[in-house]
Every structure is written in structure tokens, then in C-alpha cells.
C-alpha positions as CSV (number, residue, x, y, z in Angstrom):
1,X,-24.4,-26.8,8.8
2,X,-26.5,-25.4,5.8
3,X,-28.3,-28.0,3.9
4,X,-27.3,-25.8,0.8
5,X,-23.9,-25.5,1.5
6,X,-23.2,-29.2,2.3
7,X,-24.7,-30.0,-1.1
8,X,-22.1,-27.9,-2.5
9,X,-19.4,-29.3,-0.4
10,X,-20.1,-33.0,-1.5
11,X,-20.1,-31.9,-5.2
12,X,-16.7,-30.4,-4.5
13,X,-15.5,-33.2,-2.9
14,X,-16.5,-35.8,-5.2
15,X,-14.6,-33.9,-7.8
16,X,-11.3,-33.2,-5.8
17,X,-11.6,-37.1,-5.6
18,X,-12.1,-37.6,-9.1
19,X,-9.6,-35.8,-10.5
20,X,-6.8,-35.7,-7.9
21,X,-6.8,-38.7,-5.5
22,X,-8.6,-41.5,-8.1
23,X,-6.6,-40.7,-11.6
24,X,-3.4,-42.7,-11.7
25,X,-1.0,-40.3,-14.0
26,X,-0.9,-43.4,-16.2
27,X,-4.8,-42.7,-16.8
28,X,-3.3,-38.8,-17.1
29,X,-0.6,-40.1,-19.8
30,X,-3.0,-42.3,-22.0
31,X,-5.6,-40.0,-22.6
32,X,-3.1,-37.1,-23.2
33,X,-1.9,-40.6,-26.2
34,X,-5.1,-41.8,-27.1
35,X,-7.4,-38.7,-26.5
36,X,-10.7,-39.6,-27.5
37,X,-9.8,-43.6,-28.3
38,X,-8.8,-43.5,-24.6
39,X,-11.1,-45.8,-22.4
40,X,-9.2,-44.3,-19.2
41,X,-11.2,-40.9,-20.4
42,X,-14.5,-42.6,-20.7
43,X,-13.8,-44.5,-17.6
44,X,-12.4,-41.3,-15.8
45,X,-15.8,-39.4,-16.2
46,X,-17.9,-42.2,-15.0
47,X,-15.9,-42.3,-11.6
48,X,-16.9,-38.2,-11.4
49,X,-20.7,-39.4,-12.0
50,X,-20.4,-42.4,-9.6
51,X,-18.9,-40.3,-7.1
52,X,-21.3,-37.4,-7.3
53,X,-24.4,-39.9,-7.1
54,X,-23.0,-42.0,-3.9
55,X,-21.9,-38.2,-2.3
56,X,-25.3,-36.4,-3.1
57,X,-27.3,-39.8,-1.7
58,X,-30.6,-39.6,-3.5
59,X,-31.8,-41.7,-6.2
60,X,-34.2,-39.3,-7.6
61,X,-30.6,-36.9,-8.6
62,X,-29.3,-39.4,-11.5
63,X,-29.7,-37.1,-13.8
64,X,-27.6,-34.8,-12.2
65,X,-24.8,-37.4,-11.9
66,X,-25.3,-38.3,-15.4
67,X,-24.7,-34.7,-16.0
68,X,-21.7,-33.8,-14.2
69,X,-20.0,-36.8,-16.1
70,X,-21.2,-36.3,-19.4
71,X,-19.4,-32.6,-18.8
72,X,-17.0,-33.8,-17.5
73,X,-15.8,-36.0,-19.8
74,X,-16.7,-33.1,-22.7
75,X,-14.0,-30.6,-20.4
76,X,-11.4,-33.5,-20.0
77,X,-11.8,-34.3,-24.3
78,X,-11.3,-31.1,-24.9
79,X,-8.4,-30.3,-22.6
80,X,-6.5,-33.4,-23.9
81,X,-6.8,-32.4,-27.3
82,X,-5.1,-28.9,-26.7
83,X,-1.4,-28.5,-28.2
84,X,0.0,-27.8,-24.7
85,X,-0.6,-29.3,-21.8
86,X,0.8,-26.2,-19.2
87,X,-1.1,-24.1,-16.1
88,X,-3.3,-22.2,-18.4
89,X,-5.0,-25.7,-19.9
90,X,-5.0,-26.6,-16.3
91,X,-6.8,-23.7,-14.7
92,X,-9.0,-23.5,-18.1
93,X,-10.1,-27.1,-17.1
94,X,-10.6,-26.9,-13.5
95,X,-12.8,-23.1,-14.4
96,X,-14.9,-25.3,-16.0
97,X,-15.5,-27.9,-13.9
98,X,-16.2,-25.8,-10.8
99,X,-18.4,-23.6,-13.2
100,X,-20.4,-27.2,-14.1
101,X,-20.5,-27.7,-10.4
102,X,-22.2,-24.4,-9.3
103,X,-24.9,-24.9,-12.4
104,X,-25.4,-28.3,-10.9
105,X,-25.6,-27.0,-7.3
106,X,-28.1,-24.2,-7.9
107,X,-30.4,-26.3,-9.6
108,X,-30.0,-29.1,-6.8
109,X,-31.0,-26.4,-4.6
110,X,-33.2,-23.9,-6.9
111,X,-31.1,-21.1,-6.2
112,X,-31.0,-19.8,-9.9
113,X,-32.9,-17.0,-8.6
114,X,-30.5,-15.8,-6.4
115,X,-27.8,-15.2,-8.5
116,X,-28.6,-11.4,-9.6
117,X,-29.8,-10.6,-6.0
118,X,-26.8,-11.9,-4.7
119,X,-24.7,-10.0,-7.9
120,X,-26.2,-6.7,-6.9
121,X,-26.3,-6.8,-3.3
122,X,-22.2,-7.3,-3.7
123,X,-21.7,-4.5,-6.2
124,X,-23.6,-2.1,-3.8
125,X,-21.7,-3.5,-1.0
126,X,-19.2,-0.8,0.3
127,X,-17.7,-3.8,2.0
128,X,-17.2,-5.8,-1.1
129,X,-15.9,-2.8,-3.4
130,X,-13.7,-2.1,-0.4
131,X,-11.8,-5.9,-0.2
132,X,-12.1,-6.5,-3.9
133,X,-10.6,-2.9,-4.6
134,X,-7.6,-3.5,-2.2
135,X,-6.7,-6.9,-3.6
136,X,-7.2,-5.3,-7.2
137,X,-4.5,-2.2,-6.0
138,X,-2.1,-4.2,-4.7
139,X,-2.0,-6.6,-7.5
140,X,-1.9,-4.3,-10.4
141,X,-1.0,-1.0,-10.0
142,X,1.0,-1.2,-7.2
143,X,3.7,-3.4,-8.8
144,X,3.1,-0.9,-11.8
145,X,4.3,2.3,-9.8
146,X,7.2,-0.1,-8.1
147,X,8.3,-0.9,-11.1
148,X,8.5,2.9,-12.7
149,X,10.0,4.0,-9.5
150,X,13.2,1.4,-9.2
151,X,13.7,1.5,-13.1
152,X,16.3,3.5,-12.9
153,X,18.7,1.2,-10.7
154,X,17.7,-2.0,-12.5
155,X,20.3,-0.9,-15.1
156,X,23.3,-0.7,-12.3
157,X,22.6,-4.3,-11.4
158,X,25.0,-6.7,-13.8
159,X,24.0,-8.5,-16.4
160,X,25.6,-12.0,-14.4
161,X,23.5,-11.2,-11.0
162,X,20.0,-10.4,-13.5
163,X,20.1,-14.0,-15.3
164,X,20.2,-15.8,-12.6
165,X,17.1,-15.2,-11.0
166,X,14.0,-17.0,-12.9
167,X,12.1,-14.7,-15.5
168,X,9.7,-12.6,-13.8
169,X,10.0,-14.4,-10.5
170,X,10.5,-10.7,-8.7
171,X,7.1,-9.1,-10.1
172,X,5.0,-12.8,-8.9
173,X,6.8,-12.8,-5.5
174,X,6.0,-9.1,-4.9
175,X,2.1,-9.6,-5.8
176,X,2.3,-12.9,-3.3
177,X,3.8,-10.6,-0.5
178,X,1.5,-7.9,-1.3
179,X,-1.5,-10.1,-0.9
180,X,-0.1,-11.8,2.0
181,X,0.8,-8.6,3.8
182,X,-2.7,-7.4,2.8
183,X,-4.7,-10.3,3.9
184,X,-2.7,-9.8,7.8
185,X,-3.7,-6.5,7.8
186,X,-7.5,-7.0,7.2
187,X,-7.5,-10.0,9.6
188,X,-5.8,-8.5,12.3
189,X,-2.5,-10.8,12.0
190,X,0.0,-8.4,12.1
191,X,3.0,-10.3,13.6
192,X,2.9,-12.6,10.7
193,X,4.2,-9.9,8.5
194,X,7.0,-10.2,10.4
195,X,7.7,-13.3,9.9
196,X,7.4,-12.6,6.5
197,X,9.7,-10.0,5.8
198,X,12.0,-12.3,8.1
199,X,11.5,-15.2,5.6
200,X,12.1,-13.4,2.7
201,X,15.0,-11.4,3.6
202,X,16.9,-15.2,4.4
203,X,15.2,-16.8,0.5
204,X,16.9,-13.5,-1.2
205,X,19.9,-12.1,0.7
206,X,21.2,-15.9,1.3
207,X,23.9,-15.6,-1.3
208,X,26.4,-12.3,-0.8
209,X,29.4,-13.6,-2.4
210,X,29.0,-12.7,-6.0
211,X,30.3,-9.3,-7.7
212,X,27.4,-6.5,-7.4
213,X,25.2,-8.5,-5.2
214,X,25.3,-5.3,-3.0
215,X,23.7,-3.4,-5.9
216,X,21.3,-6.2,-6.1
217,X,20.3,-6.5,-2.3
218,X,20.2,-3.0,-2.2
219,X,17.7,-2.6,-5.3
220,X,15.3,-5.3,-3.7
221,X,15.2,-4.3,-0.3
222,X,14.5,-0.7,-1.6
223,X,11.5,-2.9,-3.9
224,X,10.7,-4.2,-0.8
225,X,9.9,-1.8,1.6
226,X,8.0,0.3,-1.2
227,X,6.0,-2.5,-1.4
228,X,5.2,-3.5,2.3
229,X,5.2,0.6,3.0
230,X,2.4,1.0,0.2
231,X,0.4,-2.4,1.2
232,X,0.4,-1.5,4.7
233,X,-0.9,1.9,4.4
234,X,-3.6,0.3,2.1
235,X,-4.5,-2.1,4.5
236,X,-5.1,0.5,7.5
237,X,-6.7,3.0,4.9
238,X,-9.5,0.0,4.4
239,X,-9.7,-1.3,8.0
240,X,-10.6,2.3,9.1
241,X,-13.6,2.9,6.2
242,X,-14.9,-1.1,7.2
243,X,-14.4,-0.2,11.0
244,X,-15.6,3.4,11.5
């Protein structure tokens, strides 16, 4: 294995352990209390420093480990001191933690000068533009044009069978399927989208016995295949410009 890479890999590790595995949610719930009075914080970033120094196993790298928990107990202050304490803090917080991480690996490694080679040779990469573009349709405008094109039976589902699905749960399971369905396609798994069309058809079509849940199979099934039909064709429409 890369030296490189396994310097990376114990600086991710030594976080994952940090933050997930050796923070009791007591720790979690007294700083979210206390917030800057709370020792657990102070106590919580010296484990990430600890940790990074015994992982990275070289004495002459304490300032790096110094480093990493100084930030990280900056990132976890200033999480803990937000109003709401949902996914967005959460992804906000780990962001910056894995964006402290990669500063801390490239200088381990003195790879700062690779970052705009690296940068350019992927934005001149037809390879690149090609994934990244796919994943960006199918995301987006894809679920866009599905919903403009089944607008106009949304309206002849009722009003009972609509409330009781969760708010936008449709649009996030359509842009899971569609990266799903994608991903098979470009690695040459295509039974698995079987199995997933299988698995979803039981989740969604489980429950037949309430008034207009004909209207409402109906409506997603014809989401559905739209979305699969359109994803597919995408996925083939890539594989052939990568494998010509």
C-alpha cells in the first residue's frame, strides 16, 4: 500500500474513532449543556490529538496532533453552540473535520503542490466530466422533468392516500434509485437493478387496501419506470463514450 495513502487512512481512522466509537452520548449531551464550560469538549479534542499522534507513529509529527485537536475542538465549539442540533449541523461539522484532515495530510506528505495539477487534470478529464455529469443528470434534472411530466395525475390521487407518505420522501427515494440504478450500470452490475425494482415494488405496493391506492400505485409505477427508463439509457449512453 501507498505510503501516502496509509497516512491518510490513519488520520481517518483516528477520527472515525474519535467521534463515533470513543464519545459516550453523555459526553454528546453535556457539551450540547455546558458548551464551552464543558470539560467532556476539552477532553473530547485531546482523545482526536492522542489518537492521531499514537496512529501517525512519529514523534517528530506533534505538532500536527496538536493541530488536529486544537481544530477540532474549535469545529466541535462551534457546532455545540448552533441553535439546532439536526443533519445540516452534522454534515457542516464532519465537512470540516475531513477538510482539517486533508490540510493535515498534504502537509504530512507535501502534496500541497499537487492540488491544481490534480484539479486540472480532472476538469480536462473526459472521463471525469463524463461520471460527474451522469450523477449530476440523474440527481437534478431528471427528477425535474419527472416531476413536470406526472404533475398532472398528482392531483387524481386523494388527499387521505398523499398525507400519509413522509414529506418529500418520493423525490429522495427517486434520486437514491437513480444513483443506484446508475452506479450498476457503470459497474457492470446489472442484475442488481433487478433486485431493486423487486425491493421497491414490495416497500411501496405493500398496502392495497385503502380507497384510490390504485390511482396511487398507478402514478408511482408510471414515476418509476420514467425514472429507471431515463437512468438506464444514461448509463449505456456513458458506458459507450468511456468504452469506445
Amino acid at each position: 500500500m501507498d505510503t501516502n495513502f496509509l497516512v491518510l487512512l490513519q488520520l481517518l481512522l483516528a477520527h472515525i474513532l474519535t467521534d463515533f466509537v470513543l464519545q459516550p452520548s453523555r459526553w454528546i449531551q453535556h457539551k450540547q449543556k455546558h458548551r464551552g464550560k464543558s470539560l467532556y469538549l476539552v477532553l473530547h479534542a485531546l482523545i482526536a490529538g492522542i489518537l492521531t499522534y499514537l496512529f501517525l507513529q512519529e514523534l517528530k509529527w506533534w505538532y500536527v496532533a496538536l493541530f488536529i485537536s486544537i481544530t477540532h475542538y474549535l469545529i466541535d465549539l462551534w457546532k455545540v453552540n448552533l441553535a439546532n442540533d439536526n443533519l445540516k449541523s452534522f454534515l457542516l461539522d464532519q465537512l470540516f473535520h475531513l477538510i482539517i484532515i486533508l490540510v493535515a495530510w498534504l502537509y504530512l506528505i507535501q502534496g500541497f503542490g499537487m492540488i491544481f495539477p490534480v484539479l486540472s487534470g480532472m476538469i480536462n478529464s473526459p472521463f471525469f466530466l463524463l461520471i460527474i455529469g451522469a450523477y449530476l443528470i440523474v440527481i437534478f434534472p431528471v427528477g425535474f422533468l419527472i416531476g413536470k411530466a406526472t404533475k398532472r395525475w398528482h392531483t387524481q390521487i386523494e388527499p387521505s392516500n398523499q398525507n400519509n407518505s413522509l414529506e418529500a420522501a418520493g423525490r429522495y427515494i427517486g434520486v437514491f434509485e437513480r444513483i443506484l440504478v446508475l452506479t450498476f450500470i457503470l459497474t457492470n452490475n446489472f442484475s442488481a437493478i433487478g433486485f431493486l425494482i423487486a425491493a421497491k415494488s414490495i416497500l411501496r405496493f405493500s398496502d392495497k387496501s385503502e380507497t384510490g391506492a390504485r390511482k396511487q400505485t398507478e402514478y408511482v409505477l408510471i414515476g418509476t419506470l420514467m425514472s429507471f427508463a431515463i437512468t438506464i439509457l444514461l448509463g449505456f449512453l456513458v458506458r459507450h463514450f468511456i468504452f469506445q
